[in-house]
Structures are given as C-alpha cells and as structure tokens.
C-alpha angles and dihedrals in degrees: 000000000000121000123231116237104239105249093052087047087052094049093045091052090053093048095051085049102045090050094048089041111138113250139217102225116185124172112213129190123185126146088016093293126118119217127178108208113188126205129196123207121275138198105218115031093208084075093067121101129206123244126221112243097188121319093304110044137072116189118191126176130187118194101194108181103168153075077050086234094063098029100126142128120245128185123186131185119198139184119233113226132166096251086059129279113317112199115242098165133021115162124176129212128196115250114259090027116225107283110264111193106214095342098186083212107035119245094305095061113218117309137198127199121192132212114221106202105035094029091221120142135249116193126182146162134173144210140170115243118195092222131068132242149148133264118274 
C-alpha cells in the first residue's frame, strides 16, 4: 500500500472534515418572505455580524462550540433604529441541543418578534444540519 506524503494527508483529512462541519441552520419570514440564514461554528462570538431582516430587523447567531464551558447557541434579534440596534430578544441554547426526533421546528420551537412601532412580524426557527452549505 502506498503511503501519503504528510501534507496531502493533512489536507485530505481538512477537506473530509469542512464538507462534513456541522451548520446553524435558522428559517426566518418576515414580509411574507422565507429566508434560511446558516451559520458555522466560531471561536470567538465579538466577530459575528448581524444581518438585516427588512428595514426593521437585525438577526444575528452565534454557534460556540468550544471551549466545551462556553459551547452554546445564541440567537439575538435587534431593531434597527437610527440611534444604532437596541436588543429586543436574545435567547441561549445549550450546545448540542436536547435530540428532537423529528421536531417539526428544530430545538428552538417556532418564534415571533414584533415590531412595535410598524406592527409588522418576525417569525424564526432553527436546526443543526450535519452538512454544510451557503446562505439562500
């Protein structure tokens, strides 16, 4: 059998692993529109940005899962005002979340945000998926 130089063992072995990384994935509807956002693990949770949901909404998630105290998934929801975001909803989840089998809305269950000024309706819910992808 022929032996595998190191470095393309080593790359091999990151490859296998990246394509196989566990995903945060949370479904989002507002405005009558569905979006999926995904979210990789990080290790430091000040690098993650928020992401504008409408012209009211900013939806930020951050998927820790080490060091194994702090491993944890936090979701936040913000409003976007012209003074800067205010925080109306931040919710943790333990890392890995309880098995659900079949959850028909992940581990988070289905939640609704509303805007208070402009009544409007922000619904998510989120899952981990074994298998990587890109936001749609």
């Amino acid at each position: 059998m022929p032996k595998l130089h190191p470095c393309l063992l080593a790359t091999t072995l990151l490859l296998a692993l990246s394509v196989r990384a566990e995903t945060l994935l949370c479904h989002l509807t507002y405005g009558g529109e569905t979006r999926t956002l995904r979210a990789r693990p990080v290790s430091s949770p000040y690098t993650v940005p928020v992401q504008a949901i409408g012209s009211y909404f900013l939806f930020r998630m951050v998927f820790q899962k080490e060091p194994r105290e702090l491993a944890a998934i936090k979701l936040y929801v913000f409003t976007d005002r012209d003074s800067g975001p205010v925080p109306i909803v931040q919710a943790t989840h333990p890392y890995p979340p309880p098995a659900l089998k079949k959850a028909r809305y992940g581990f988070t269950g289905l939640n609704s945000v509303y805007e208070p000024i402009r009544d409007g309706e922000l619904q998510y819910w989120c899952e981990l998926s074994p298998a990587a992808g890109t936001e749609r």
